[in-house]
N, CA and C atoms as a LAMMPS dump frame, in Angstrom:
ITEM: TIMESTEP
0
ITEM: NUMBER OF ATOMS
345
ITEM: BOX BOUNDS ff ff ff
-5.0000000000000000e+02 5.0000000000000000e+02
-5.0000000000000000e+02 5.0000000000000000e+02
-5.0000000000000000e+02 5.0000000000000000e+02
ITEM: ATOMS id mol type element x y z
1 1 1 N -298.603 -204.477 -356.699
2 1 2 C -297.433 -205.33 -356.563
3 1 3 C -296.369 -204.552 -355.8
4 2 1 N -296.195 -204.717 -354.236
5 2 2 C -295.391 -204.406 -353.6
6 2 3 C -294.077 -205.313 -353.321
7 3 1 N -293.13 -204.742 -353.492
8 3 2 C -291.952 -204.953 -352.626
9 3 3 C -290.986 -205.25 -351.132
10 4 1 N -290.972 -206.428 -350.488
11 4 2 C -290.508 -205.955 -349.576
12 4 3 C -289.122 -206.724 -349.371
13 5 1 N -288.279 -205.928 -348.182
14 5 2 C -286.829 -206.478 -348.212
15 5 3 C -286.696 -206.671 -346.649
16 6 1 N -285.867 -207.159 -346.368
17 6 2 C -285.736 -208.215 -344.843
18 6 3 C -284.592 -208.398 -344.741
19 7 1 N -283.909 -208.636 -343.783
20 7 2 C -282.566 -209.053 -343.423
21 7 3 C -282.718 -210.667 -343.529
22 8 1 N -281.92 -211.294 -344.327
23 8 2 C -281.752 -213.374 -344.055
24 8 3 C -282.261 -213.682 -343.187
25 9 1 N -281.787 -213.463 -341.935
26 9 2 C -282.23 -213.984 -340.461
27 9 3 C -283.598 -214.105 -340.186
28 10 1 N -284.108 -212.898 -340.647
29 10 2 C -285.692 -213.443 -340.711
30 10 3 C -287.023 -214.31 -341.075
31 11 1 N -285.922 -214.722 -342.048
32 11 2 C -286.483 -215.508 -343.004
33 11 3 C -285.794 -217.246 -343.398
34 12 1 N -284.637 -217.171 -343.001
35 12 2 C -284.039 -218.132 -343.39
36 12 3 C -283.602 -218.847 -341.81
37 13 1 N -283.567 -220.083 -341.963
38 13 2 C -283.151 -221.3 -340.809
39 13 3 C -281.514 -221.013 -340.021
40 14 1 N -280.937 -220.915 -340.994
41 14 2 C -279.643 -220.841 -341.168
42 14 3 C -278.854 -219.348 -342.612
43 15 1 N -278.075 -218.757 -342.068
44 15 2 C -277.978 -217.496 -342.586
45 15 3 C -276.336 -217.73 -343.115
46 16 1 N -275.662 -219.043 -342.404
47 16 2 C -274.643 -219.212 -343.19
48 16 3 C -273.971 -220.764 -343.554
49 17 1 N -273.936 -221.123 -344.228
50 17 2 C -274.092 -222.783 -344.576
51 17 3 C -273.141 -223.048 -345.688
52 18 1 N -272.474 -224.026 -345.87
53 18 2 C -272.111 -224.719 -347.166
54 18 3 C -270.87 -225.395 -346.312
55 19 1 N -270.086 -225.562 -347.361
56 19 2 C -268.443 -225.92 -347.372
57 19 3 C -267.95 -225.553 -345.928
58 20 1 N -267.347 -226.506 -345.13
59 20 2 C -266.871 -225.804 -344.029
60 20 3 C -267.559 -225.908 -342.975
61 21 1 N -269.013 -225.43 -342.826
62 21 2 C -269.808 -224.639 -342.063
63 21 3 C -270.675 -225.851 -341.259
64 22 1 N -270.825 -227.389 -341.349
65 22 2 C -271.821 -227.946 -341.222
66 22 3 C -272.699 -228.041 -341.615
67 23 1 N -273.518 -227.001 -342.255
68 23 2 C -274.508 -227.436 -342.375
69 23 3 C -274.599 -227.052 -344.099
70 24 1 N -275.352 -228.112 -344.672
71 24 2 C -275.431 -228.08 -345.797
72 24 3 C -276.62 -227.638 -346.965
73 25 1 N -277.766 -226.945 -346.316
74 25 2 C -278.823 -226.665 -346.835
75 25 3 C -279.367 -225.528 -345.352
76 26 1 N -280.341 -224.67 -346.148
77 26 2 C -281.515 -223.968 -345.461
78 26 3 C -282.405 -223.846 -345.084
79 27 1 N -283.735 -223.153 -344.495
80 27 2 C -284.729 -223.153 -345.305
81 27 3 C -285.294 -221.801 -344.891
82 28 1 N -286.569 -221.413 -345.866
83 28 2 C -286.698 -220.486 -346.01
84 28 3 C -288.13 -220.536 -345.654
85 29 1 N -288.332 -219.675 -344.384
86 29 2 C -290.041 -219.619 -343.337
87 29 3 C -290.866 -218.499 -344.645
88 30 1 N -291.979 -218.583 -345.397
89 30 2 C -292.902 -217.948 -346.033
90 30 3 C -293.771 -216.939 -345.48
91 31 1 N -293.761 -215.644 -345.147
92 31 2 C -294.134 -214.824 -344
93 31 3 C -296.113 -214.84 -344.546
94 32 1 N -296.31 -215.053 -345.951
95 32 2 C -297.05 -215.102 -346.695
96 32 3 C -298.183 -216.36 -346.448
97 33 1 N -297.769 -217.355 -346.82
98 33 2 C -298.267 -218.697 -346.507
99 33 3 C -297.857 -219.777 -345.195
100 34 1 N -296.593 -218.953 -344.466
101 34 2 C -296.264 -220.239 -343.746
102 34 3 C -295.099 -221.33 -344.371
103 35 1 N -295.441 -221.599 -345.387
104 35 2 C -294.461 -222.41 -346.122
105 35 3 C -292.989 -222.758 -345.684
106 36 1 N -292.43 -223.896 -345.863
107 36 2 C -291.227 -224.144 -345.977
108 36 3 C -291.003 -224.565 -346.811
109 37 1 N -289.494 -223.375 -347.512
110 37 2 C -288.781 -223.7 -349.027
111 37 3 C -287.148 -224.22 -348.66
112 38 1 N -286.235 -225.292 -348.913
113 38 2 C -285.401 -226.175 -348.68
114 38 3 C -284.343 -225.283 -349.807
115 39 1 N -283.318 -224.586 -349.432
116 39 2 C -282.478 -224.324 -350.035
117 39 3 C -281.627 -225.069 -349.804
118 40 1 N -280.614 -225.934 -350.995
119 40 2 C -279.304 -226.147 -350.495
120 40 3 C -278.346 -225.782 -351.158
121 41 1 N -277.123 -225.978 -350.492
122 41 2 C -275.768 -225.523 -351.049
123 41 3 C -276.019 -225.611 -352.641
124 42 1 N -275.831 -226.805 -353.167
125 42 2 C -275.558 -226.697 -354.31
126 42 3 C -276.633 -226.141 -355.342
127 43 1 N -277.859 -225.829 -354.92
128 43 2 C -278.398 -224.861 -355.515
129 43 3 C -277.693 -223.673 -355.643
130 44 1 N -277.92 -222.788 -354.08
131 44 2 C -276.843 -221.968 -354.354
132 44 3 C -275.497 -221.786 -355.481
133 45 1 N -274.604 -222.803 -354.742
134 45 2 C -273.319 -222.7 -356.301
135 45 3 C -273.668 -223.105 -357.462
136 46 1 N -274.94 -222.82 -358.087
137 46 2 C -275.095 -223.1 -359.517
138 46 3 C -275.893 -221.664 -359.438
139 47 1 N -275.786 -221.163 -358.712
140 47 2 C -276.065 -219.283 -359.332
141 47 3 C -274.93 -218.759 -359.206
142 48 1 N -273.859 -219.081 -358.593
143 48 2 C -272.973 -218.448 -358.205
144 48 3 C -271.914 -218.014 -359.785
145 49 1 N -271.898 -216.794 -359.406
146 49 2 C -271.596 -215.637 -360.894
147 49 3 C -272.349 -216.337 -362.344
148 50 1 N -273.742 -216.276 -361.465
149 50 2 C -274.513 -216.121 -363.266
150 50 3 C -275.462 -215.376 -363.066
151 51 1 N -276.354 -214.948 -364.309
152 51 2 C -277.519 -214.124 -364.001
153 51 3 C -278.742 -214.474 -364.484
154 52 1 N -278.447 -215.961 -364.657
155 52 2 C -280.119 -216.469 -364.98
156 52 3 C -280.53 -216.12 -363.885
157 53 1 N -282.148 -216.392 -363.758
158 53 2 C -283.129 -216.434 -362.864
159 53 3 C -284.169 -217.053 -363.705
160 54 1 N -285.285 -218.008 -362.32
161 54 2 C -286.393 -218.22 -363.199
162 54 3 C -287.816 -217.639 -363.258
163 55 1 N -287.123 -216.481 -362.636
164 55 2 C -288.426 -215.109 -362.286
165 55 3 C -288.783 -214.517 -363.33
166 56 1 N -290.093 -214.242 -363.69
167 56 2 C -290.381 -213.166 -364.741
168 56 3 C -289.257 -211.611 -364.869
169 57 1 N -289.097 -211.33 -366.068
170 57 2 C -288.688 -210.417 -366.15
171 57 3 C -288.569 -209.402 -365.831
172 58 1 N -290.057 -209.173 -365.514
173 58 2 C -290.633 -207.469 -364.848
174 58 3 C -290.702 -207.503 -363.568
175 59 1 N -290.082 -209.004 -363.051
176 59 2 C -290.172 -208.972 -361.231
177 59 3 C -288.722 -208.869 -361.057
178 60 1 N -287.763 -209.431 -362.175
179 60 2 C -286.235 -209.136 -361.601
180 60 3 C -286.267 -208.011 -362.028
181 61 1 N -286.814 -206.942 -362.973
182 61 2 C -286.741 -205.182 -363.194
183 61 3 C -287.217 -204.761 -361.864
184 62 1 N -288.38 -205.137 -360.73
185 62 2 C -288.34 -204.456 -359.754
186 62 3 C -287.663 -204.837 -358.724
187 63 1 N -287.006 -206.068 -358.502
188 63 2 C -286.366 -206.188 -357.682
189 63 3 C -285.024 -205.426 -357.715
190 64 1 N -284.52 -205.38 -359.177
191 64 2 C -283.522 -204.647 -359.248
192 64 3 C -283.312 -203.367 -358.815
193 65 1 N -284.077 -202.78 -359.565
194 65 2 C -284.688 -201.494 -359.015
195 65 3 C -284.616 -201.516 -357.227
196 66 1 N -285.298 -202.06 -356.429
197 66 2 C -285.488 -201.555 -355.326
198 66 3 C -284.191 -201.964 -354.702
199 67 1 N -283.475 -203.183 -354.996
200 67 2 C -282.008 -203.699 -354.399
201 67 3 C -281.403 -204.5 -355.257
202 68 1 N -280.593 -203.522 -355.983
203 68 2 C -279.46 -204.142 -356.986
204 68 3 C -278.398 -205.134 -356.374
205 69 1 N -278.082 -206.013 -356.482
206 69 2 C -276.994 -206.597 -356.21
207 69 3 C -275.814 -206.063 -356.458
208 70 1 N -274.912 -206.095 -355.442
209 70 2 C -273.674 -205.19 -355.668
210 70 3 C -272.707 -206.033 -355.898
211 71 1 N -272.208 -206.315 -357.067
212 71 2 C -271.165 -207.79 -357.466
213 71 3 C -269.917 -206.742 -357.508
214 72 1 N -269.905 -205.553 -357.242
215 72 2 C -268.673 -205.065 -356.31
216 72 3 C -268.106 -205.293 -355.005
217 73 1 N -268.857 -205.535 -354.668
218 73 2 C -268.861 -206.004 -353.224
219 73 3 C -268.732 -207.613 -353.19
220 74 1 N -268.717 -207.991 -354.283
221 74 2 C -268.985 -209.584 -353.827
222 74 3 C -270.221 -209.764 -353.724
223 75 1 N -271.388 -209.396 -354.269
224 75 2 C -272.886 -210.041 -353.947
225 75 3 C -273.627 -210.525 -355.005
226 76 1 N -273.596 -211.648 -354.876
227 76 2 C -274.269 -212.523 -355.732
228 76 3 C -275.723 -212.851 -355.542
229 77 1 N -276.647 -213.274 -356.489
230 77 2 C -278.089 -214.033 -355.993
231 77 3 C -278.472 -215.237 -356.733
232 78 1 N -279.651 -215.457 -355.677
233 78 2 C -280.686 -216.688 -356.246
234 78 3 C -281.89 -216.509 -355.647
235 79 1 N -282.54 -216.923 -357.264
236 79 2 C -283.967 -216.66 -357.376
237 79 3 C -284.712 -217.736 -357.189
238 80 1 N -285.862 -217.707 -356.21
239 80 2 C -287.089 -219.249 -356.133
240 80 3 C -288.349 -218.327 -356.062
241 81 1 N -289.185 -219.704 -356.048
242 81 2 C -290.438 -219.344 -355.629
243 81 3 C -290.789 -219.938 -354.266
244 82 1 N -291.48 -219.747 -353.227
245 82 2 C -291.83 -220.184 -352.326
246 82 3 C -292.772 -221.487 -352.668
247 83 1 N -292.143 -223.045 -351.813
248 83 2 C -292.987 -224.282 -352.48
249 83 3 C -294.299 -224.253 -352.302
250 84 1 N -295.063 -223.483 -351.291
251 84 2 C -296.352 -223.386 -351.136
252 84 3 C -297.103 -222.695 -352.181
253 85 1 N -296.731 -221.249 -351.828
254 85 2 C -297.569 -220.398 -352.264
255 85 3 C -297.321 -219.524 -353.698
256 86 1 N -295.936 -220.418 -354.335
257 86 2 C -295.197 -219.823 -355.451
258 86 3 C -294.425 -217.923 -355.244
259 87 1 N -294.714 -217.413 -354.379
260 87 2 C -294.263 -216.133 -354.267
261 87 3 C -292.544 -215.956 -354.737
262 88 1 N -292.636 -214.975 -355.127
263 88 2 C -291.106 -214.922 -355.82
264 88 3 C -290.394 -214.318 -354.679
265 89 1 N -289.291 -214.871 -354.887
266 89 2 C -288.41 -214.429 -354.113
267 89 3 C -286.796 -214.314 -354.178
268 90 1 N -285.858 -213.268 -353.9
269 90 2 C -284.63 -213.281 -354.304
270 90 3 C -283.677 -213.031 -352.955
271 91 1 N -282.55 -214.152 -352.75
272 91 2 C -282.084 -214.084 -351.985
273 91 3 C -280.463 -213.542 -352.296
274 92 1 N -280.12 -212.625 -352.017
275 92 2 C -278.854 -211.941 -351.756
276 92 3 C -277.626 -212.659 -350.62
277 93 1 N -276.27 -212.75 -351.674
278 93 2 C -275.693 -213.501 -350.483
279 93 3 C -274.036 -213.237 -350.715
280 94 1 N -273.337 -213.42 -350.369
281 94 2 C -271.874 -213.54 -350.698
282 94 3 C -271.561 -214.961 -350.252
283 95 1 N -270.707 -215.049 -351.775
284 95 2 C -269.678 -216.293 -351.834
285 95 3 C -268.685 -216.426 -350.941
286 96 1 N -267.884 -217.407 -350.247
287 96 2 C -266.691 -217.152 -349.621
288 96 3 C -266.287 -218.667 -349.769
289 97 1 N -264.879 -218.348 -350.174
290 97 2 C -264.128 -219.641 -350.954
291 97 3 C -263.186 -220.327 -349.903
292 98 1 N -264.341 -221.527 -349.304
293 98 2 C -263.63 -222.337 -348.383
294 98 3 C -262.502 -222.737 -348.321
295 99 1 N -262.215 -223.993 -349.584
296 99 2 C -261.328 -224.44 -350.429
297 99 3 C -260.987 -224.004 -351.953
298 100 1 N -260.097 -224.448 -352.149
299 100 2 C -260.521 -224.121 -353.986
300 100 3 C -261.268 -225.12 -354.664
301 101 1 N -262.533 -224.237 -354.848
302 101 2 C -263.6 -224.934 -356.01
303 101 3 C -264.733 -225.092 -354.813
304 102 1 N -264.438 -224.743 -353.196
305 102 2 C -265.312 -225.761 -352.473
306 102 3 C -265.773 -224.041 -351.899
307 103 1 N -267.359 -223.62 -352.022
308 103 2 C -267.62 -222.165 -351.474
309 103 3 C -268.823 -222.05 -349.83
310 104 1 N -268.572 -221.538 -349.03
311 104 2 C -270.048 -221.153 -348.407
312 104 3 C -270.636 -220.414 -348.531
313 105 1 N -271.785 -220.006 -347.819
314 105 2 C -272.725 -218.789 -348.115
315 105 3 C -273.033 -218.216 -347.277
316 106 1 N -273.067 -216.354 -347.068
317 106 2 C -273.59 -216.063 -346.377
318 106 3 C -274.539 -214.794 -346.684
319 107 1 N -275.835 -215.704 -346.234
320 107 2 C -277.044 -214.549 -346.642
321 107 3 C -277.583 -213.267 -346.418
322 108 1 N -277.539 -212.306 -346.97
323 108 2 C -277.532 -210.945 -346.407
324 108 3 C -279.196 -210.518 -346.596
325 109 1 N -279.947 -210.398 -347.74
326 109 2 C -280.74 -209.872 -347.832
327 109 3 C -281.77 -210.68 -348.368
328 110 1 N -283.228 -210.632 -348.298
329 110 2 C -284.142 -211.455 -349.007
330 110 3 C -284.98 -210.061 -349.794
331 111 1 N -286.012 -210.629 -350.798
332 111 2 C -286.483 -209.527 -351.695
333 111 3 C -287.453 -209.988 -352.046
334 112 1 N -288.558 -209.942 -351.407
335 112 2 C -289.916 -210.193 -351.633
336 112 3 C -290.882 -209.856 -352.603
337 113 1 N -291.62 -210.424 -353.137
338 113 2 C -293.05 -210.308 -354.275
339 113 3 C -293.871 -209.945 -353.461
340 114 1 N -294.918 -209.036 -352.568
341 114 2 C -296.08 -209.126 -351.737
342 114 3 C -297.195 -208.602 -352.642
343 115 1 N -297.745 -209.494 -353.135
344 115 2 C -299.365 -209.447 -354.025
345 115 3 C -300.627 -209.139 -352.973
């Protein structure tokens, strides 16, 4: 069970989206299967400053491990699986507060499962 990490851009349609921005959703290319996974905004702002995830435990211990989120910095995440091929995956991003109450996103890092 390897690890790997990527810059957004590689992986994602759009690297900055929500409130503001036009565009209102993502998606996310599966380097694994091919797959396309449909992120949207308001997925996003329902992680925004929490720390559920619906990843196994021992995959957010290595993700952590290899790239902690720095909520010093402002870095928040969200966790999926890829719709194809289920692969876990954690996307790293900062909040930025359009309006009040109204946020966009911009994606910094992705954090791969490679089985």
């Amino acid at each position: 069970m390897d690890i790997e990490i990527v810059e957004a851009k590689d992986r994602f349609s759009v690297v900055h989206f929500g409130a503001g921005t036009g565009d209102m959703f993502t998606q996310y290319h599966c380097p694994k299967c091919g797959g396309i996974t449909t992120v949207s905004d308001s997925k996003i702002r329902d992680s925004l400053f929490n720390d559920r995830s619906i990843l196994p435990s021992e995959i957010i211990a290595r993700f952590e491990e290899r790239r902690p989120v720095r909520r010093d910095a402002w870095e928040e995440f969200y966790d999926f699986n890829c719709r194809s091929c289920h692969k876990s995956v954690r996307v790293v991003y900062i909040p930025d507060e359009f309006r009040m109450a109204a946020h966009n996103f911009i994606l910094k890092s992705v954090i791969e499962l490679c089985i």
